[in-house]
C-alpha positions as CSV (number, residue, x, y, z in Angstrom):
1,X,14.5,3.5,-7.9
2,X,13.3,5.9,-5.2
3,X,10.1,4.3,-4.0
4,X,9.1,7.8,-2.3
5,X,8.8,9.5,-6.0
6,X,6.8,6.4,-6.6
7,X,4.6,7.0,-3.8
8,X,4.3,10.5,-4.7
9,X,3.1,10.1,-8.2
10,X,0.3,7.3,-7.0
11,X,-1.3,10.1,-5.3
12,X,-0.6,13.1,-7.5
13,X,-1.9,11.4,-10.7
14,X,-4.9,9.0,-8.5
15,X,-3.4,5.7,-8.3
16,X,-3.2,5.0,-4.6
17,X,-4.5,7.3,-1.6
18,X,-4.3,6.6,2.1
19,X,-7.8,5.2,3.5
20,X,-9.6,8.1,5.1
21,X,-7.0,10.8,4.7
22,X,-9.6,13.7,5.5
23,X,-9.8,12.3,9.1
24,X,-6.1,11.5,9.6
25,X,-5.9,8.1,7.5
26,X,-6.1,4.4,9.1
27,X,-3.1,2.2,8.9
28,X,-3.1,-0.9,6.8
29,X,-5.8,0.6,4.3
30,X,-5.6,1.9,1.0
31,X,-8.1,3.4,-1.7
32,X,-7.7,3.1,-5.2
33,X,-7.7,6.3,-7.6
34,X,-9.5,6.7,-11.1
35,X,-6.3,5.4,-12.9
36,X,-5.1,3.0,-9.9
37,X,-8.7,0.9,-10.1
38,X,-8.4,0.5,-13.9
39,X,-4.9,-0.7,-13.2
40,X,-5.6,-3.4,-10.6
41,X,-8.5,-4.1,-12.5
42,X,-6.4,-4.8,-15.9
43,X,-4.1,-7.2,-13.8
44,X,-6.9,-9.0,-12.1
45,X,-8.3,-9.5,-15.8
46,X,-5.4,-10.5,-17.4
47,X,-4.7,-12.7,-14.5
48,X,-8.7,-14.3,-14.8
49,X,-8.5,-14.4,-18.9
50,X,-4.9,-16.0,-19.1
51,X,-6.0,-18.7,-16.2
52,X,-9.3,-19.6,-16.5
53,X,-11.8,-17.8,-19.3
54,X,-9.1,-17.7,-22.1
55,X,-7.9,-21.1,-20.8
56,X,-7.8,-23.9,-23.8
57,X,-10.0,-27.0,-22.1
58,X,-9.1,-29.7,-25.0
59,X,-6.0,-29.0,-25.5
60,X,-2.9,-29.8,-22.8
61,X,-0.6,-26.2,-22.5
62,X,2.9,-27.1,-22.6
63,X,4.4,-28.6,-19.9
64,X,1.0,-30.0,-18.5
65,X,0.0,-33.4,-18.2
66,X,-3.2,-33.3,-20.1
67,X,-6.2,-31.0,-20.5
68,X,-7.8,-29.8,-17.9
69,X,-10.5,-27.4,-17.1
70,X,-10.6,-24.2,-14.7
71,X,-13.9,-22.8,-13.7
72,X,-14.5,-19.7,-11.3
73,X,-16.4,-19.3,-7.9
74,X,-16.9,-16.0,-5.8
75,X,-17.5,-17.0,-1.9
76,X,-18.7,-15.1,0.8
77,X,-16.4,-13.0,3.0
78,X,-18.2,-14.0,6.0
79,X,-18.5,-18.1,6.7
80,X,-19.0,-20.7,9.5
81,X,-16.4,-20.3,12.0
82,X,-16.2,-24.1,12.4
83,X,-14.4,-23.5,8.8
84,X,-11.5,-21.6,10.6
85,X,-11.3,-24.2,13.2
86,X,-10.7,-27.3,10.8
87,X,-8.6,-25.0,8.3
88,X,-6.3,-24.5,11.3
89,X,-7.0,-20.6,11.1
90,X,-8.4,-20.6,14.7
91,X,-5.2,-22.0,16.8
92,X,-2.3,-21.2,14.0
93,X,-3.3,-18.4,11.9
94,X,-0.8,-15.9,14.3
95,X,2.3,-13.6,14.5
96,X,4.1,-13.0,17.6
97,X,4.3,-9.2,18.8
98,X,6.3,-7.6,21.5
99,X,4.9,-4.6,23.5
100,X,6.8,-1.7,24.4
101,X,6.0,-0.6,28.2
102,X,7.7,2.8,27.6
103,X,6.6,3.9,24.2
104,X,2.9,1.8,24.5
105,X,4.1,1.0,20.2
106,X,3.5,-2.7,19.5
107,X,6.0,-4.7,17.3
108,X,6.1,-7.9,15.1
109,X,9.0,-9.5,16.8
110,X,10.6,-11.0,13.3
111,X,10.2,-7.7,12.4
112,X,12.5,-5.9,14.3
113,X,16.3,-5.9,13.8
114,X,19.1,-4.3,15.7
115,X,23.2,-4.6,16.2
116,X,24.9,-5.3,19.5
117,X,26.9,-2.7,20.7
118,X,29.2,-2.0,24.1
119,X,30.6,1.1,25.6
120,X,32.3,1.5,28.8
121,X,31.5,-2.1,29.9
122,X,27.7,-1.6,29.2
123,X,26.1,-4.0,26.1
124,X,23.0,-3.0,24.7
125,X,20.9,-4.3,21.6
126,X,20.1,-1.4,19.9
127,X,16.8,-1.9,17.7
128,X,15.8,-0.3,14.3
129,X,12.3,-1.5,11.9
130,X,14.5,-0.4,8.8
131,X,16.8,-2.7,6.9
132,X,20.2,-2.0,5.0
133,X,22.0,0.9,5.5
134,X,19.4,3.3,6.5
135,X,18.9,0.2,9.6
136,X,23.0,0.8,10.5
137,X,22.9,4.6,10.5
138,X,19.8,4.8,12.8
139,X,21.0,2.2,15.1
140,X,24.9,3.9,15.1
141,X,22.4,7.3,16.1
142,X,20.5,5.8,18.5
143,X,23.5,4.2,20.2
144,X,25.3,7.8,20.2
145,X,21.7,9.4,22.0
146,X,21.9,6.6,24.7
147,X,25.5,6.6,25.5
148,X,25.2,10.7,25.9
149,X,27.9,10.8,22.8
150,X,28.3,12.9,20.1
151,X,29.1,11.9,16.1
152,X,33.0,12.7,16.6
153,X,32.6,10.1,19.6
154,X,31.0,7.2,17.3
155,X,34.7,5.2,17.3
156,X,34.7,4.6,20.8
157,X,31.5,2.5,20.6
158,X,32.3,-1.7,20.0
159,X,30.0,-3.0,17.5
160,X,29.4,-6.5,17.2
161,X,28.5,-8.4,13.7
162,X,25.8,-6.9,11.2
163,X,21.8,-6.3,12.0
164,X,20.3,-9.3,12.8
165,X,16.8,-10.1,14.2
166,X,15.7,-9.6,17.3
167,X,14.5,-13.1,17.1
168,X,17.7,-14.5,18.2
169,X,18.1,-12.1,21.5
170,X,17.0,-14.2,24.6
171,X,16.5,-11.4,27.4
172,X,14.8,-8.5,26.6
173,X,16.5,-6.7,29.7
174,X,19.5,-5.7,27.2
175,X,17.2,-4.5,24.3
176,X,16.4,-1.0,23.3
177,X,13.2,-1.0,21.5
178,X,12.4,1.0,18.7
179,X,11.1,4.0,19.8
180,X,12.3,3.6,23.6
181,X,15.0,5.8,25.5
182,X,16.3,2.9,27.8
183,X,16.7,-0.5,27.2
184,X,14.7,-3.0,29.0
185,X,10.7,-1.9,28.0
186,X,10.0,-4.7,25.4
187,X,7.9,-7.3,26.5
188,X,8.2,-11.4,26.1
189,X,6.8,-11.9,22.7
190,X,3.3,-13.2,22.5
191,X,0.6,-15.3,19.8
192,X,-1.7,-12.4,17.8
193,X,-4.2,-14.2,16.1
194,X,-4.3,-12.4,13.1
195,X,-7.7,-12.7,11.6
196,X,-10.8,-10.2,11.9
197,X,-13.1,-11.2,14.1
198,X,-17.0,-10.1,14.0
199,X,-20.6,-11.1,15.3
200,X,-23.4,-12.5,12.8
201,X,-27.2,-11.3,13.5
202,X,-28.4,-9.9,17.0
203,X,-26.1,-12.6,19.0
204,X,-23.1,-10.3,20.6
205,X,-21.7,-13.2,22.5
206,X,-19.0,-16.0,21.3
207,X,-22.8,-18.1,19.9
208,X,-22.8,-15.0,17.3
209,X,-19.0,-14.9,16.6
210,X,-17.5,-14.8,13.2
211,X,-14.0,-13.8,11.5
212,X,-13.7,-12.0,8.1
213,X,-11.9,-14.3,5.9
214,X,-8.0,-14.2,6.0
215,X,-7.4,-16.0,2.7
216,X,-10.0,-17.1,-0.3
217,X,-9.4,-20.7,-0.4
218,X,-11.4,-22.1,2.3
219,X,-14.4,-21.1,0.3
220,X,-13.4,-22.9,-3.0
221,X,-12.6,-26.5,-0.7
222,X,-16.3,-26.1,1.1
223,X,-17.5,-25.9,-2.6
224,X,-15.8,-28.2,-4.0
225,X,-18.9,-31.1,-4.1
226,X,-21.1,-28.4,-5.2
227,X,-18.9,-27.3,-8.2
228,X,-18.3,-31.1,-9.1
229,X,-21.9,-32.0,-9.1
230,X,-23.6,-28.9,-11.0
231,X,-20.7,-28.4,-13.1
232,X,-19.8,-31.1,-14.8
233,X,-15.8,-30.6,-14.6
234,X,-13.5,-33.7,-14.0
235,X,-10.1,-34.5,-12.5
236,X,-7.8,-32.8,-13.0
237,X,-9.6,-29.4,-13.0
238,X,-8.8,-25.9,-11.3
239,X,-11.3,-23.5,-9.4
240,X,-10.2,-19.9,-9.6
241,X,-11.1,-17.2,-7.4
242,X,-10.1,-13.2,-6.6
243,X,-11.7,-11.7,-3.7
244,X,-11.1,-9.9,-1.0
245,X,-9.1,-11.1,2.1
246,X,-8.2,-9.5,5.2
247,X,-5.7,-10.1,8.4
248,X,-5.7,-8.1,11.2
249,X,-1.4,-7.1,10.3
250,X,0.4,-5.8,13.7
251,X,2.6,-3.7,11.4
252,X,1.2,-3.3,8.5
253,X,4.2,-1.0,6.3
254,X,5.9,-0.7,2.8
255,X,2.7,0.8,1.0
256,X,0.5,-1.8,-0.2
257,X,2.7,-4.4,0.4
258,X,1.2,-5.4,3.8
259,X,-1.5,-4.2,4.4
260,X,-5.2,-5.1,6.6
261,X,-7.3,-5.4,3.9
262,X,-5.9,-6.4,0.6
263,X,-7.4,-8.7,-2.8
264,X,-6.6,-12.5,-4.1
265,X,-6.0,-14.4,-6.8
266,X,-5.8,-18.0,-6.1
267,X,-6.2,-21.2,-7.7
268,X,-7.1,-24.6,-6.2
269,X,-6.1,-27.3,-9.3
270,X,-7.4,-30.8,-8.1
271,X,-5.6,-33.1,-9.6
272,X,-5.1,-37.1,-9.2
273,X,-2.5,-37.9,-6.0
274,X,-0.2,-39.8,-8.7
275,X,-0.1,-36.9,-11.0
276,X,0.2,-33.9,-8.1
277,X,4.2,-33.8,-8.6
278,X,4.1,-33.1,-12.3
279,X,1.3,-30.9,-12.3
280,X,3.2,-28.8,-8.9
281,X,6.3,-28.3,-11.4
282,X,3.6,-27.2,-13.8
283,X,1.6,-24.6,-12.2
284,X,4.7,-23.0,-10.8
285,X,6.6,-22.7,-14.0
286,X,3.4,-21.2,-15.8
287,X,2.9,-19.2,-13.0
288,X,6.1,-17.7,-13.2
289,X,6.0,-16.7,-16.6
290,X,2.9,-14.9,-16.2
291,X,5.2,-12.1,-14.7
292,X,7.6,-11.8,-17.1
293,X,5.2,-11.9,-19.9
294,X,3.3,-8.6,-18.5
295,X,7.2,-7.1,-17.6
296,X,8.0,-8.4,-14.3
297,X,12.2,-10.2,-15.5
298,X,15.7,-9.9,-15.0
299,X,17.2,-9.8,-11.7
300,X,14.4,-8.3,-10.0
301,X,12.2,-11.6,-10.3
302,X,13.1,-14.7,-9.2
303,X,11.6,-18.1,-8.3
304,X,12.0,-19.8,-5.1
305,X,11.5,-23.3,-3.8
306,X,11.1,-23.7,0.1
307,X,13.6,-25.5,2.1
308,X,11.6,-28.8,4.3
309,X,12.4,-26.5,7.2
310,X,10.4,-23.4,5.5
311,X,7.4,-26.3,4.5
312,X,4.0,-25.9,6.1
313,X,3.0,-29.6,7.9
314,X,0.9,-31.0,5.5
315,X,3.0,-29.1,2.3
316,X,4.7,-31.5,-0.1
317,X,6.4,-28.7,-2.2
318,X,5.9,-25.2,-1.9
319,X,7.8,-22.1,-4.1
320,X,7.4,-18.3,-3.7
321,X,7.5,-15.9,-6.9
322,X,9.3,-12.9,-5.7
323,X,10.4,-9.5,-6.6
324,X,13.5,-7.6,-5.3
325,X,10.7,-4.1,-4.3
326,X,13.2,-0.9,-3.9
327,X,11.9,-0.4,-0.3
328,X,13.5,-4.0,0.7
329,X,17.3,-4.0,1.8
330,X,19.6,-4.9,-1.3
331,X,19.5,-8.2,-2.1
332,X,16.2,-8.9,-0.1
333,X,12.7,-10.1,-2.3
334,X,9.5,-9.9,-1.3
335,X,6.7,-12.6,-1.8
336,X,4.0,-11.8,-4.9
337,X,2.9,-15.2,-5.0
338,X,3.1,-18.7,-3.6
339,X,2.4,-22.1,-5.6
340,X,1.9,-24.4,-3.1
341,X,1.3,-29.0,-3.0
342,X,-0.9,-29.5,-0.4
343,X,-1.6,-32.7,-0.6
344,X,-5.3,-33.8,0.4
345,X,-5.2,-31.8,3.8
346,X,-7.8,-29.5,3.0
347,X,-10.8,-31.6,1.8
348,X,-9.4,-34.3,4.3
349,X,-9.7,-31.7,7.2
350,X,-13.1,-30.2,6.3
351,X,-14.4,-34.2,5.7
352,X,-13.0,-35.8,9.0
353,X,-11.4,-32.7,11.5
354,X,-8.8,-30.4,12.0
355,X,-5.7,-32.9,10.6
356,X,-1.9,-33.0,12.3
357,X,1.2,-34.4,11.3
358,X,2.0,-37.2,13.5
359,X,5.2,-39.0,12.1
360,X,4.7,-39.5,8.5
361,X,1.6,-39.0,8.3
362,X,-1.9,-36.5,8.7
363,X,-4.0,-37.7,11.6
364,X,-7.3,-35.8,13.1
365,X,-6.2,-34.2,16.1
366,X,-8.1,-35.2,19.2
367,X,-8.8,-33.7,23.0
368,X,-7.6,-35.0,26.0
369,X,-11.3,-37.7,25.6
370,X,-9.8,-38.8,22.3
371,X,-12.6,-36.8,20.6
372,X,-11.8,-35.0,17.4
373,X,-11.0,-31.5,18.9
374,X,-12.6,-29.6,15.9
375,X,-14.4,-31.6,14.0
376,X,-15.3,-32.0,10.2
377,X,-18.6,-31.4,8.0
378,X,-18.8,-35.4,8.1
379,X,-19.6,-34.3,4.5
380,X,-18.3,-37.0,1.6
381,X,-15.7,-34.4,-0.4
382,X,-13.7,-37.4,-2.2
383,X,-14.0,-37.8,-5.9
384,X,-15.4,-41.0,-8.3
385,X,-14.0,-41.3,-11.6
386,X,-16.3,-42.6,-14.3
387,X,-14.0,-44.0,-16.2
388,X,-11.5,-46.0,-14.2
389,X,-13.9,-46.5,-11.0
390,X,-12.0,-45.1,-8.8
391,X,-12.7,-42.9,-5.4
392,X,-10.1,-41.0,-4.1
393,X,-9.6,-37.4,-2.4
394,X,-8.0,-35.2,-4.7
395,X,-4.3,-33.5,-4.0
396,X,-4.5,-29.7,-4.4
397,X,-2.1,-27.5,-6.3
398,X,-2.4,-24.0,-5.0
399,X,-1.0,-20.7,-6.9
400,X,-1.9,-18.1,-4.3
401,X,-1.5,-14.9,-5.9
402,X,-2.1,-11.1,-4.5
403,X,-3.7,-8.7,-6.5
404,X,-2.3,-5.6,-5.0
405,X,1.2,-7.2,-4.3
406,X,1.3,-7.9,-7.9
407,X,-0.2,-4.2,-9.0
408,X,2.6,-2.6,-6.7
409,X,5.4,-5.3,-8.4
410,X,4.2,-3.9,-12.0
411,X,4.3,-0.3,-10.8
412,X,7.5,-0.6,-9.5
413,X,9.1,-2.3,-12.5
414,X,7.3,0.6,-14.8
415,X,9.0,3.3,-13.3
416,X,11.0,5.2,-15.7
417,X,13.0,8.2,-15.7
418,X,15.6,9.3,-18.5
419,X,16.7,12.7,-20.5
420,X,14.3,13.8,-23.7
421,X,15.1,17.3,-25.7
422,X,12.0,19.9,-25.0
423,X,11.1,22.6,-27.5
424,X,14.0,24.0,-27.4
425,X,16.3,21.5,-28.1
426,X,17.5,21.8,-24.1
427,X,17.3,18.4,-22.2
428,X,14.6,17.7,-19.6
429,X,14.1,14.7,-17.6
430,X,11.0,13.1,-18.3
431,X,8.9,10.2,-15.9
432,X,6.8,7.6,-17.5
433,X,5.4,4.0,-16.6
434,X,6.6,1.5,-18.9
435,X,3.6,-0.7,-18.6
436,X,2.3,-3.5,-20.7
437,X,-0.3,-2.8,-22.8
438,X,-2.9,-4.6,-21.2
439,X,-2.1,-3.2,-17.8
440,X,-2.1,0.4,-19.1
441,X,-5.0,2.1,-17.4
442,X,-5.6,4.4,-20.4
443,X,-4.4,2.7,-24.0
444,X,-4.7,6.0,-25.8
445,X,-4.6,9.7,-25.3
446,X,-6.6,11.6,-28.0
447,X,-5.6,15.6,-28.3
448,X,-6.3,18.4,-31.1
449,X,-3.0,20.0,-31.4
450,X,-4.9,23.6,-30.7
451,X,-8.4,24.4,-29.8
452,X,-9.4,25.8,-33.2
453,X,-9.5,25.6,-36.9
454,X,-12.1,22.1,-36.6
455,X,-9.3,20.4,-34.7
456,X,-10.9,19.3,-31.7
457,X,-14.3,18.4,-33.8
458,X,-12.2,15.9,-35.4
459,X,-10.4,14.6,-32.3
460,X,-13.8,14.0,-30.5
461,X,-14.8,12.0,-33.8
462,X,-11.4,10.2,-32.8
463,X,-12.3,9.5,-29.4
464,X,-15.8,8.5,-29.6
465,X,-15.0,6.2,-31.9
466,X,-12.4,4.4,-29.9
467,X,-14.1,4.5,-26.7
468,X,-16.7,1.9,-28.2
469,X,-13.0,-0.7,-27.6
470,X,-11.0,0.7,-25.2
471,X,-10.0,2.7,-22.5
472,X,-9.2,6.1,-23.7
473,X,-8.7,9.9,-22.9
474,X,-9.5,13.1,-24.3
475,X,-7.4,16.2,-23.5
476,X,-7.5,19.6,-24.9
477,X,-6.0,21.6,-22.3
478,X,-2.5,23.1,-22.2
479,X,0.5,22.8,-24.6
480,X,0.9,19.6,-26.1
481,X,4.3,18.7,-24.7
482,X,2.9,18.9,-21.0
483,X,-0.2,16.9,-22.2
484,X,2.4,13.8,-23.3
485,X,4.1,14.6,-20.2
486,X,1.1,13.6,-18.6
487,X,0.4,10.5,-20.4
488,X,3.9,8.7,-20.1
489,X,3.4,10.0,-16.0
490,X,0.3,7.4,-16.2
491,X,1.7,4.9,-18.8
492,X,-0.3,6.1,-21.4
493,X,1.3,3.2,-24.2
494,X,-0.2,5.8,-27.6
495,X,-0.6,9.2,-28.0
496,X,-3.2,10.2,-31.2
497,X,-2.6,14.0,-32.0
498,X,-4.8,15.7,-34.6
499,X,-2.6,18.4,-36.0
500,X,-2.9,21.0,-39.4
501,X,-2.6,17.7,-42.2
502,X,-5.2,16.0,-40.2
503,X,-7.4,18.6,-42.3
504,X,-6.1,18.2,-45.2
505,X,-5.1,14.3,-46.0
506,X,-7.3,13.0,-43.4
507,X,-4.2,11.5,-41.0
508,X,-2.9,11.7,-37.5
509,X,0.3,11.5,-35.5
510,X,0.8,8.5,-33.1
511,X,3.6,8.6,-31.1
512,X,4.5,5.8,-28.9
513,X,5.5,6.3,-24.6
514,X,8.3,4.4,-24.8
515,X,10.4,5.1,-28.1
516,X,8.7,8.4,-28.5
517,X,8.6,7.6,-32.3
518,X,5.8,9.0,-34.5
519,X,4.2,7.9,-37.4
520,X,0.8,9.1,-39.6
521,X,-2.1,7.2,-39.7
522,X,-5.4,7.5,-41.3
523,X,-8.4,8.6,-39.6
524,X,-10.3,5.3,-40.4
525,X,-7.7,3.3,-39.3
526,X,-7.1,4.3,-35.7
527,X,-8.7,1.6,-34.2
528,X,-7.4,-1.0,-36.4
529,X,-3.8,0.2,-36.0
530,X,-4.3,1.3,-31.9
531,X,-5.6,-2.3,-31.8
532,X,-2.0,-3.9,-33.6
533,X,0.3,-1.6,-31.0
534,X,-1.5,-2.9,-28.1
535,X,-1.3,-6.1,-29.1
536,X,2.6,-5.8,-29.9
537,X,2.7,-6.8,-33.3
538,X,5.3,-4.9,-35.7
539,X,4.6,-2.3,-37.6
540,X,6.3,-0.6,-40.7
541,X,7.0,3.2,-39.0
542,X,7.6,5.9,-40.4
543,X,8.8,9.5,-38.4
């Protein structure tokens, strides 16, 4: 798939726009469209009724342990920075960037990827940001420009191996960085904390400082007394949570895939530290089968466990679900979501300090006095079961998911393009977005066939009628063939057309985006029947 026709018909149709265009845009920031906030808002409900509101507490879903409970929260975006400090935000939460001295550009240094190369006794690391093919043909051009050479010249350069990172380069001396014109300008890489940081009230110094939230969890483990005590919910239970996030990216690229400011969907499962392995293997199977239920399968999905070398410190199991997104290299995924076991580090760290790994085991880290070096809430956050009198700090079970990752993933997969006849019988090549039902921004499109003979009275019947369920459209404008066209652009699933036997037996053509088939139906029935085809179930067709 071309993602550049992808990116083209977010904006044309008003899915996705740059953040302040009118004034030259803002890196890192995007602005949902009309059709591009129903979207995102159809996945963060599907995501919130399958996990929590839709979510059977009495009975066990397969593969769990037992029944369970999930419950939601919505935190502030703003909260005490001593939170940051015992999450491990304030010293860890960083990416190393190199600095060019030529270009004044600033890189993420796993980021950047280049091939060695010699000519005449002179070996340079020639860098590129791109990946694949496109990252060989811009590093075999940039080699020519350095080396004064021209394209019939390209065989006398010595290549060494494929692109690799710049990562594994020790001296910077032999480097050329991406946009520089002689090797040498990059700078040693250095820490960039990556969150926002801020002032709270009329305090500008470091008293009044504060940081925008990188990630939504922190504010469902501070809660976690609270939504035990004035909820009612017992172990094992789940608090759910979307929001927004935000992490001050050094190269933020590849759409909405990395970007500054961007939405969650996360889950913190408490669970019973004998039970945490089996409910882990749960939370990531279901998780992963959320995707291919909405249309995220086949080779383009996969899930992926971490090797102990990729695990966090206090992580007893971690797995990615990720997607192969046509702007990564060929055989390269992308992270949509992360199910992590994180044993009792959070409530543990928030209770008693900032926590370390020291051997086998999580200790509060300490200054050179032996004092804790951030220190706790001192705030009781274990747990006392009723029934077997036990206390105890819950492990944590943590599907991390991102709104707009996942919204990009489903966009992506949608993309169609194949050959239909038009009106003449001549074949034309037609774009649609083969999305799920439920994701669909618009479930119906609702047109009189012309603008006359009580056609468009009825249609408007039609529409009003269906707007009281769902999301639909009206269009009267334009021949009928461009007015599809425009509905499988925007994944339009149904099509309702009142035609010349709508006003005389009382019926009307559905035609469905993906098959194109077409069948009548009676007035009175469109909702009914509009309600069965979103839902999936079979019906008896007739063209």
């Amino acid at each position: 798939m071309d993602m550049d026709k992808l990116v083209s018909l977010c904006k044309r149709r008003g899915f996705l726009f740059q953040s302040s265009e009118i004034y030259g845009g803002l890196n890192g920031f995007w602005d949902y469209g009309p059709l591009g906030t129903e979207l995102k808002r159809n996945v963060k409900e599907a995501w919130w009724r399958d996990m929590v509101t839709g979510h059977d507490d009495l009975a066990a879903p397969p593969g769990a342990p037992e029944a369970f409970q999930m419950v939601g929260l919505d935190s502030t975006i703003i909260m005490h920075p001593q939170i940051w400090k015992c999450s491990g935000h304030y010293d860890l939460f960083h990416d190393f960037m190199v600095d060019c001295r030529e270009s004044k550009k600033r890189y993420r240094h796993d980021q950047v990827r280049g091939r060695w190369v010699a000519y005449q006794g002179k070996r340079v690391f020639v860098t590129t940001q791109s990946g694949g093919d496109e990252g060989v043909a811009e590093t075999a051009q940039r080699a020519l420009k350095l080396f004064g050479l021209r394209g019939k010249d390209a065989e006398r350069l010595a290549w060494e191996g494929e692109l690799v990172s710049l990562m594994t380069v020790a001296d910077f001396a032999q480097v050329l960085g991406p946009d520089a014109r002689e090797p040498g300008t990059l700078t040693e890489p250095r820490e960039f904390n990556l969150m926002f940081k801020t002032y709270v009230g009329a305090l500008s110094g470091e008293e009044g400082a504060a940081f925008l939230r990188p990630e939504t969890a922190q504010g469902i483990f501070v809660n976690f007394k609270n939504v035990v005590d004035s909820s009612r919910v017992s172990v094992p239970f789940g608090i759910a949570q979307v929001g927004k996030s935000f992490r001050n990216e050094i190269t933020p690229r590849n759409f909405t895939f990395r970007s500054r400011e961007f939405e969650q969907m996360e889950i913190e499962f408490f669970c019973h530290p004998t039970q945490s392995p089996d409910w882990y293997r749960f939370w990531r199977d279901r998780r992963y089968r959320w995707y291919v239920e909405l249309g995220l399968a086949g080779e383009r999905l996969r899930l992926r466990d971490h090797d102990k070398e990729e695990l966090s410190h206090y992580s007893c199991g971690t797995a990615d679900i990720e997607y192969a997104f046509p702007f990564l290299p060929p055989g390269e995924f992308g992270e949509l979501e992360g199910i992590a076991h994180r044993g009792d580090f959070d409530l543990r760290s928030h209770m008693e300090g900032k926590l370390v790994r020291q051997g086998d085991s999580l200790v509060v880290e300490t200054d050179a006095e032996g004092k804790p070096r951030h220190k706790g809430s001192g705030k009781d956050l274990s747990y006392y079961d009723d029934v077997t009198r036990e206390r105890y700090i819950p492990h944590v079970i943590e599907p991390s998911a991102g709104a707009d990752r996942a919204t990009l993933a489903f966009l992506c997969e949608a993309y169609q393009e194949d050959k239909v006849p038009d009106e003449h019988g001549n074949p034309r090549e037609r774009v649609f977005l083969r999305l799920h039902p439920r994701l669909a921004p618009i479930k119906a499109a609702v047109f009189p066939l012309v603008k006359k003979d009580g056609m468009p009275e009825v249609a408007q019947n039609i529409y009003r009628d269906l707007k009281q369920q769902f999301n639909v459209y009206y269009d009267e404008k334009g021949a009928v063939g461009r007015r599809y066209a425009r509905q499988d652009e925007v994944g339009t699933p149904i099509c309702i057309t009142v035609d010349g036997p709508s006003l005389t037996d009382g019926t009307v053509t559905f035609r469905d985006r993906d098959t194109l088939r077409q069948w009548r139906v009676k007035v009175e029935d469109c909702r009914e029947e509009l309600a069965k085809v979103l839902r999936g179930e079979q019906l008896a067709i007739s063209s």
